[in-house]
GULUM-813548 format. One line per field, with one value per residue (C-alpha): residue in one letter; chain; x, y, z. Coordinates in steps of 0.001 Angstrom, whole numbers, plus 500000, padded with zeros to 6 digits. Each point is the difference from the previous one (the first is absolute). Layout:
BEGIN
aa (a;...)
ch (A;...)
x (X;...)
y (Y;...)
z (Z;...)
//
This chain:
BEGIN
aa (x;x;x;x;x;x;x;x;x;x;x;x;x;x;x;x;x;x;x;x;x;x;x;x;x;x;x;x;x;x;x;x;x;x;x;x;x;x;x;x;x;x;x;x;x;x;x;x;x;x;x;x;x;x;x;x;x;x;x;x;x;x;x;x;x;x;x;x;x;x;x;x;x;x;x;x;x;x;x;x;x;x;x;x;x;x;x;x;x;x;x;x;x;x;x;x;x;x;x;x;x;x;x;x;x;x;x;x;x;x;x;x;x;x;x;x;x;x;x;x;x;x;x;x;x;x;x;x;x;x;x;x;x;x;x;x;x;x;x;x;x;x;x;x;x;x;x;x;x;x;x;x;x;x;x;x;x;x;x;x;x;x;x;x;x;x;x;x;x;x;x;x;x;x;x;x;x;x;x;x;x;x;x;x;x;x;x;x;x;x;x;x;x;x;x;x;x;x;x;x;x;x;x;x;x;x;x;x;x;x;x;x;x;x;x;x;x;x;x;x;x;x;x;x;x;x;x;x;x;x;x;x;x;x;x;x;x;x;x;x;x;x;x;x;x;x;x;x;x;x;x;x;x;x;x;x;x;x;x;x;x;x;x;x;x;x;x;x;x;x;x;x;x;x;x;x;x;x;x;x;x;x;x;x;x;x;x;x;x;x;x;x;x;x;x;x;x;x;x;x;x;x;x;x;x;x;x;x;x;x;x;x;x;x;x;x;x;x;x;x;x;x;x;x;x;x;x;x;x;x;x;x;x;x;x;x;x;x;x;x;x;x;x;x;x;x;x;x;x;x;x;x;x;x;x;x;x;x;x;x;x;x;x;x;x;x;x;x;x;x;x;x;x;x;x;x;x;x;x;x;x;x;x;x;x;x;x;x;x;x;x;x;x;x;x;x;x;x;x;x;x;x;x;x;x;x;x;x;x;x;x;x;x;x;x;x;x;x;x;x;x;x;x;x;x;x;x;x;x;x;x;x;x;x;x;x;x;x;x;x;x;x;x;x;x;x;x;x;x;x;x;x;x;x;x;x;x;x)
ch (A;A;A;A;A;A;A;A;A;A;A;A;A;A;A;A;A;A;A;A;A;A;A;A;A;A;A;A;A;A;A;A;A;A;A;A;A;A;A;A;A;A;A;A;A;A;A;A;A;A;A;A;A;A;A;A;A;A;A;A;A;A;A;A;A;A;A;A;A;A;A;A;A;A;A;A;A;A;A;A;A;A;A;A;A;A;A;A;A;A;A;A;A;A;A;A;A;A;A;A;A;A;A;A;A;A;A;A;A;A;A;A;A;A;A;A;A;A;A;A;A;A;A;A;A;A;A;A;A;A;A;A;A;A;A;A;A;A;A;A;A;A;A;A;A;A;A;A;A;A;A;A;A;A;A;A;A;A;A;A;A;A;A;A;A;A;A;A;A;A;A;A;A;A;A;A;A;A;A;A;A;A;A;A;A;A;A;A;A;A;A;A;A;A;A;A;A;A;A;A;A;A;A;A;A;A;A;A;A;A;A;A;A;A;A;A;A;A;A;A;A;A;A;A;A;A;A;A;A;A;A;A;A;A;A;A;A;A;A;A;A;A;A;A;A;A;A;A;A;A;A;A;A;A;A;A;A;A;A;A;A;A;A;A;A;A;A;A;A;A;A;A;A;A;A;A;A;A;A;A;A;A;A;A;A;A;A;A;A;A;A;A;A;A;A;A;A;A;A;A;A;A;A;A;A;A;A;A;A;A;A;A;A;A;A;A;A;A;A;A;A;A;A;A;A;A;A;A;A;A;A;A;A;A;A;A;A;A;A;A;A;A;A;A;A;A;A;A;A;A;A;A;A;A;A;A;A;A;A;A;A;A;A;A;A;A;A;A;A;A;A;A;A;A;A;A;A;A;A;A;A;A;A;A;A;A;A;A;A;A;A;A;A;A;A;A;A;A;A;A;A;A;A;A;A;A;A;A;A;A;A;A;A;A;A;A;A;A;A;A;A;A;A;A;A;A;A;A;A;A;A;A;A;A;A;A;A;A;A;A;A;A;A;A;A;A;A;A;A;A;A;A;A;A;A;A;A;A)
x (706557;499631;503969;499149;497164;502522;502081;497707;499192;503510;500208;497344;500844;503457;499219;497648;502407;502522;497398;498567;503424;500218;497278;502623;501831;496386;499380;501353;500376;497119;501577;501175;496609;498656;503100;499129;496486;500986;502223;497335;497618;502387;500646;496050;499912;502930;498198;496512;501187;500936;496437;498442;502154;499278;496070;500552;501492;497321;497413;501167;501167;496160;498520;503182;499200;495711;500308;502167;497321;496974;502259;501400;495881;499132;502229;499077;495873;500925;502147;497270;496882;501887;502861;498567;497998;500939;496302;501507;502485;496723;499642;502187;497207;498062;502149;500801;496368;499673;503480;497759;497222;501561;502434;497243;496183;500946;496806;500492;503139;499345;497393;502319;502583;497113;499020;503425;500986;496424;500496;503048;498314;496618;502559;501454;496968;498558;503611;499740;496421;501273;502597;497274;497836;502961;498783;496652;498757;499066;496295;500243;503505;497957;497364;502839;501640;497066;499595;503058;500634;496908;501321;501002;497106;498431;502444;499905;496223;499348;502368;498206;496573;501502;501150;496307;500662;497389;500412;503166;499461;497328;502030;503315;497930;498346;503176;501820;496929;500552;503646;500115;497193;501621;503751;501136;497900;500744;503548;500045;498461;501901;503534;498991;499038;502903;502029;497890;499708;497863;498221;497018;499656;497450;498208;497463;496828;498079;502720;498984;496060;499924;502318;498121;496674;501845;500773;496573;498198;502388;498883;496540;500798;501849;497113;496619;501262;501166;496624;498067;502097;499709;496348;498799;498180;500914;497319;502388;501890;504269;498603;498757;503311;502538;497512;499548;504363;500817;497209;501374;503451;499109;498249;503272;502361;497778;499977;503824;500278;497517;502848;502719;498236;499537;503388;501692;497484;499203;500484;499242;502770;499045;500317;503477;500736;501685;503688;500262;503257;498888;496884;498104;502835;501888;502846;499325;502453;502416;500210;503508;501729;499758;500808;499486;502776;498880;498859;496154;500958;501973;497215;497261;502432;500802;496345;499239;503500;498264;496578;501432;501723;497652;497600;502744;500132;496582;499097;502404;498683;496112;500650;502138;497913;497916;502915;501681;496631;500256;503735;500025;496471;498830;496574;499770;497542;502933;502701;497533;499013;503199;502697;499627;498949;502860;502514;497721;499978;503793;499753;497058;501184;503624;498459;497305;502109;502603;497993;498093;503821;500128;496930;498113;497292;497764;502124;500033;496159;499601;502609;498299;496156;500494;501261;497140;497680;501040;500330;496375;498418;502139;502572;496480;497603;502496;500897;496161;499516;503334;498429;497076;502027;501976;497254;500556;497397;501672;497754;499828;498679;502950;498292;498931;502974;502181;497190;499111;504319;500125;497113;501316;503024;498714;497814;503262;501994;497411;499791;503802;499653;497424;502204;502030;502966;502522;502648;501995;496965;497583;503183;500158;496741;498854;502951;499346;496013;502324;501357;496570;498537;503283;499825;496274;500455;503097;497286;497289;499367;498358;498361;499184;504144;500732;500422;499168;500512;502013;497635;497391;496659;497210)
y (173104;496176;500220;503104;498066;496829;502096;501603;497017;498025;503521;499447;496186;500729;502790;497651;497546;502008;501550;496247;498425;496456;497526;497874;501871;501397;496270;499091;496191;498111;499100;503931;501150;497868;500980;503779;499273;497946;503652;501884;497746;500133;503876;500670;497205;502497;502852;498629;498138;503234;501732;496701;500066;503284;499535;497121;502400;502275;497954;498188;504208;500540;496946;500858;503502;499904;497078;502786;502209;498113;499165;503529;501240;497776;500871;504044;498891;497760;503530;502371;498055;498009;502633;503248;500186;500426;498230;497066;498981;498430;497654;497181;499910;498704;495948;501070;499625;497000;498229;501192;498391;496432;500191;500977;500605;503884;500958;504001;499822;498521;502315;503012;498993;499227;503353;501885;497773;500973;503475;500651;498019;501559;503405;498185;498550;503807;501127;497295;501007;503764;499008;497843;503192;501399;497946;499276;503833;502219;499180;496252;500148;501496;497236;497585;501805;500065;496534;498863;501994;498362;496562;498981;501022;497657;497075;499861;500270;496967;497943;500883;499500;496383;498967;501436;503025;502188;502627;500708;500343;502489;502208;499737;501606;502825;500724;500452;502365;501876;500072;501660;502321;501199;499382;500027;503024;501767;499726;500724;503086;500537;499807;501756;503333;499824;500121;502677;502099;502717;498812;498224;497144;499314;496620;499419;499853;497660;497524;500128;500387;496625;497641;501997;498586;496526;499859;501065;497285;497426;500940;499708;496516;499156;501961;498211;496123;501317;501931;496796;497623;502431;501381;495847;500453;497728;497651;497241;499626;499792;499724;503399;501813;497621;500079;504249;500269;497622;502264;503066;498433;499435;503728;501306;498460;500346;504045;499644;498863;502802;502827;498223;500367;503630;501027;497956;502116;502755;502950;502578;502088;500761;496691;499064;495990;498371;499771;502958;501585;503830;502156;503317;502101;499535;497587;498470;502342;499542;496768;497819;498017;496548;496857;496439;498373;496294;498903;498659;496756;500034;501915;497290;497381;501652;500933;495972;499038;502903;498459;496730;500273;502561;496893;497588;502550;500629;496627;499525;503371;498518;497052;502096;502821;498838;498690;503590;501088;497832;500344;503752;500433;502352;499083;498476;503698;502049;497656;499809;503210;501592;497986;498163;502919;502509;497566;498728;504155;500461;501006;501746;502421;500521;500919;502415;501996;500337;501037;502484;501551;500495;502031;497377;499548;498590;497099;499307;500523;496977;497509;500495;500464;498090;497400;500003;500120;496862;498425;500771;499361;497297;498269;499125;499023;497943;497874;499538;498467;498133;498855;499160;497695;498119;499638;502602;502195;503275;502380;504185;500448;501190;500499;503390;501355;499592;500752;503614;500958;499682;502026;502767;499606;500637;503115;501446;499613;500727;503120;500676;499589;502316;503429;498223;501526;498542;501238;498058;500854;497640;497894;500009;499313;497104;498768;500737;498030;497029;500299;499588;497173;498153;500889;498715;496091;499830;500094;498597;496090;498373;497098;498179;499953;498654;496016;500356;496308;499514;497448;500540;501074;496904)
z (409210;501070;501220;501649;501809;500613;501556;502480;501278;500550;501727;502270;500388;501148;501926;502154;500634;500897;502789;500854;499931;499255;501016;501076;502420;501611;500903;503761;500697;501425;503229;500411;499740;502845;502316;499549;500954;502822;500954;499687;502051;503046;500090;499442;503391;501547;499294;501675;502843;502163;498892;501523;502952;500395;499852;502468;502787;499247;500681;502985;501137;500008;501459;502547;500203;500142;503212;501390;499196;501207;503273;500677;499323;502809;502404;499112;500640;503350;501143;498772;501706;502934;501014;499323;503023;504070;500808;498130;502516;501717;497012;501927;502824;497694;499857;503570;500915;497661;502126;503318;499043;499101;503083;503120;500937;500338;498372;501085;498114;497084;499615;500758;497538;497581;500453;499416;497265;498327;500188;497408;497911;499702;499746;496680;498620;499814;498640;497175;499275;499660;497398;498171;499561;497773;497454;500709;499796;503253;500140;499607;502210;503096;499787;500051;502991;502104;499539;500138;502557;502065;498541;503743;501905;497330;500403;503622;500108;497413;502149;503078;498677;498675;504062;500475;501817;498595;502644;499515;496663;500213;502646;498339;496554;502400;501301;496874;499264;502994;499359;496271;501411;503185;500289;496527;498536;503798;499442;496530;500772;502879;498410;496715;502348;501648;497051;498327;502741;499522;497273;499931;497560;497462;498320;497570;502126;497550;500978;503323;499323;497968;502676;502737;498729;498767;504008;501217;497689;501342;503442;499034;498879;503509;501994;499129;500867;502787;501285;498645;502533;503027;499315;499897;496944;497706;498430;500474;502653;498648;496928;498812;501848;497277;497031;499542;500860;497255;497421;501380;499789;495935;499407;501902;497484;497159;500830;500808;495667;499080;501933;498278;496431;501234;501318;496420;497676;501524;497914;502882;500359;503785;500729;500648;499684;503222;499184;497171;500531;500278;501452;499084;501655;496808;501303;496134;498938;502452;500427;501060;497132;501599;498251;500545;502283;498826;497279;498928;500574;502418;502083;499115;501621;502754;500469;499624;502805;502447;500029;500223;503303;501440;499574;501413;503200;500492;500552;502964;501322;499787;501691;502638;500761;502792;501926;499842;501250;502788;500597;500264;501217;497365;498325;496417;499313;500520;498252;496913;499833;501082;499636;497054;497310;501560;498177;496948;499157;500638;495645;500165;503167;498636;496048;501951;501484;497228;497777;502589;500963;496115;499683;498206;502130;497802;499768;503692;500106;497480;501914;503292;499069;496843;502173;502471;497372;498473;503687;499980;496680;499000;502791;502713;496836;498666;503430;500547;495752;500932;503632;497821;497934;502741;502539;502303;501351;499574;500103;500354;503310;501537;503680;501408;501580;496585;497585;502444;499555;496037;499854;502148;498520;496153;500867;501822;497012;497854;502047;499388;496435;498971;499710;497754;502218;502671;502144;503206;502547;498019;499745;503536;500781;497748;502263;502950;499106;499337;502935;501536;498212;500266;504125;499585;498759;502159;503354;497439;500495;497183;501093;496623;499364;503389;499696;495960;498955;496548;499273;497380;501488;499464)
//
């Protein structure tokens, strides 16, 4: 039994080193072992020096390929906002009246350049505002229309209450009022009736109920200065006139916050908020699939380059604009009322009457009398609290023959508006009253603009 045991295990013993082998031969020399890992090391180097090549291309491919990116997406925005437009080609009479200016005295011509070189942009800074309210949402992107879209009337006016020309700030306001009003709701209405022939077109009347009486409160707020200075009953003599405009000026704006609270939380769904895309004749459903052209960013920086040179160009057309008046022999009334807000609404008249040709009516209702209304409640308060500040005596009498025309004006509108219909006749005639008041300060001599002196009233 013990040999049978001995047996089993020399077995086993000599079966393992037969499957081991030797010890002996399994041992490589020292100096072998460290030239097979010194092999190794260099293939594994091989084998990672194209991967890391490779990475290296790929990176520098992508910084490559995103400056080609960043350049070839400015080139698209400069083509999109700069070249996209025919009213653009006036853009170069903008430097042109700049060169003018430096090179002669030609004060007319300065100020005509300024004037056509202002106009494409004021078209641009509305179209940059448009693609901003993309993002922003319809309610908040009408507010920023209307102002931005008012943002030059408010440029130039600030610059021209700075040289201390207070009367041409308070005509070029009333005639940007007049403007919206008359020619841009006329011809809104006009051209949407001539496209829709036959059918008469319908907006939300509580629209046009709560501007209307926006409007009619500002004209309170223009009308009693203006009866205190002419009725000589103020308790203190140029005192009393400038002390209830700036109070008024402050209850104005304060009432102009309360209708922005309203129109952003209003839950009445008869109340439709200036800028929302769509009206009660169910043109929700059928609206266009339109799309940003630009980009969020890319609108906020053009909105910023806009207002930038507007501002550059208004100030040569401030100090200019009683030279033209004098060169042409046209009176400062009928250049700031006339004149001057025909090109600072160039965005508000062309986004009127698109959207009125497109049957959305109440759009075109909120660009024009949402414009006015802002003119009104916001643009004249704000120039007297920023007259206030710098020391001028802006105030809201705007004398009887302007204060009597925006109050005719608003009850004709307001007249217009309360069937909550249009077709081309009213169209024709809110034109036609433009017509008239513009035929009015052209034979209308102001005399408290005649000589104005830029220097600061003592």
């Amino acid at each position: 039994m013990k040999m049978d045991k001995m047996n089993y295990k020399g077995q086993i013993g000599v079966t393992s080193h037969i499957e081991m082998g030797p010890l002996d031969g399994a041992m490589l020399p020292m100096h072998d072992l460290v030239d097979e890992c010194l092999y190794s090391s260099e293939m594994d180097a091989q084998k990672t020096q194209p991967i890391l090549s490779n990475q290296r291309v790929l990176f520098s491919g992508l910084r490559v390929g995103g400056y080609k990116m960043t350049r070839n997406g400015v080139y698209k925005s400069i083509k999109t906002v700069v070249f996209s437009n025919k009213l653009n080609l006036l853009m170069p009479f903008g430097p042109l009246a700049i060169m003018v200016h430096k090179m002669s005295a030609s004060n007319s011509w300065v100020f005509f350049l300024s004037l056509l070189g202002i106009t494409p942009l004021a078209e641009r800074l509305g179209y940059a505002t448009e693609q901003l309210a993309f993002y922003t949402g319809p309610t908040v992107g009408g507010l920023l229309n209307a102002t931005f879209g008012n943002a030059t009337e408010l440029i130039i006016s600030i610059y021209a209450l700075k040289s201390g020309m207070t009367r041409v700030v308070q005509l070029s306001l009333l005639g940007s009022i007049l403007s919206n009003m008359l020619l841009v709701l006329g011809c809104a209405f006009f051209c949407g009736g001539l496209v829709h022939y036959g059918k008469e077109q319908v907006f939300s009347k509580a629209t046009a109920v709560v501007n209307s009486g926006l409007l009619l409160m500002a004209v309170m707020g223009l009308l009693f200065p203006a009866v205190l200075h002419y009725t000589h009953t103020e308790r203190k003599v140029g005192k009393s006139e400038l002390s209830l405009s700036r109070f008024s000026s402050c209850v104005m704006l304060l009432a102009y916050a309360a209708y922005l609270v309203f129109q952003l939380k209003s839950q009445n769904d008869n109340y439709v908020p200036v800028g929302e895309e769509g009206s009660h004749n169910g043109e929700n459903d059928d609206n266009e699939d339109e799309a940003p052209e630009i980009s969020k960013w890319e609108s906020i920086i053009w909105l910023a380059i806009m207002t930038a040179w507007i501002s550059i160009l208004s100030d040569y057309l401030v100090d200019t604009i009683e030279g033209a008046s004098e060169a042409w022999d046209v009176p400062i009334a009928f250049i700031s009322v006339i004149l001057l807000p025909i090109i600072g609404n160039a965005a508000e008249h062309a986004s009127a009457i698109m959207f009125a040709m497109k049957d959305k009516l109440d759009i075109s209702l909120g660009v024009a009398i949402g414009s006015s209304t802002q003119i009104s409640m916001f643009g004249i308060p704000f120039c007297v609290v920023i007259g206030w500040a710098m020391g001028r005596e802006m105030d809201l009498n705007f004398q009887l023959f302007e204060t009597a025309t925006l109050f005719i004006t608003v009850i004709v509108v307001a007249f217009f508006l309360q069937e909550g219909t249009s077709n081309y006749f009213k169209g024709l005639m809110l034109i036609l009253c433009y017509l008239i008041v513009s035929a009015s300060f052209f034979v209308h001599e102001d005399p408290s603009a005649v000589g104005q002196s830029k220097i600061p009233k003592t």
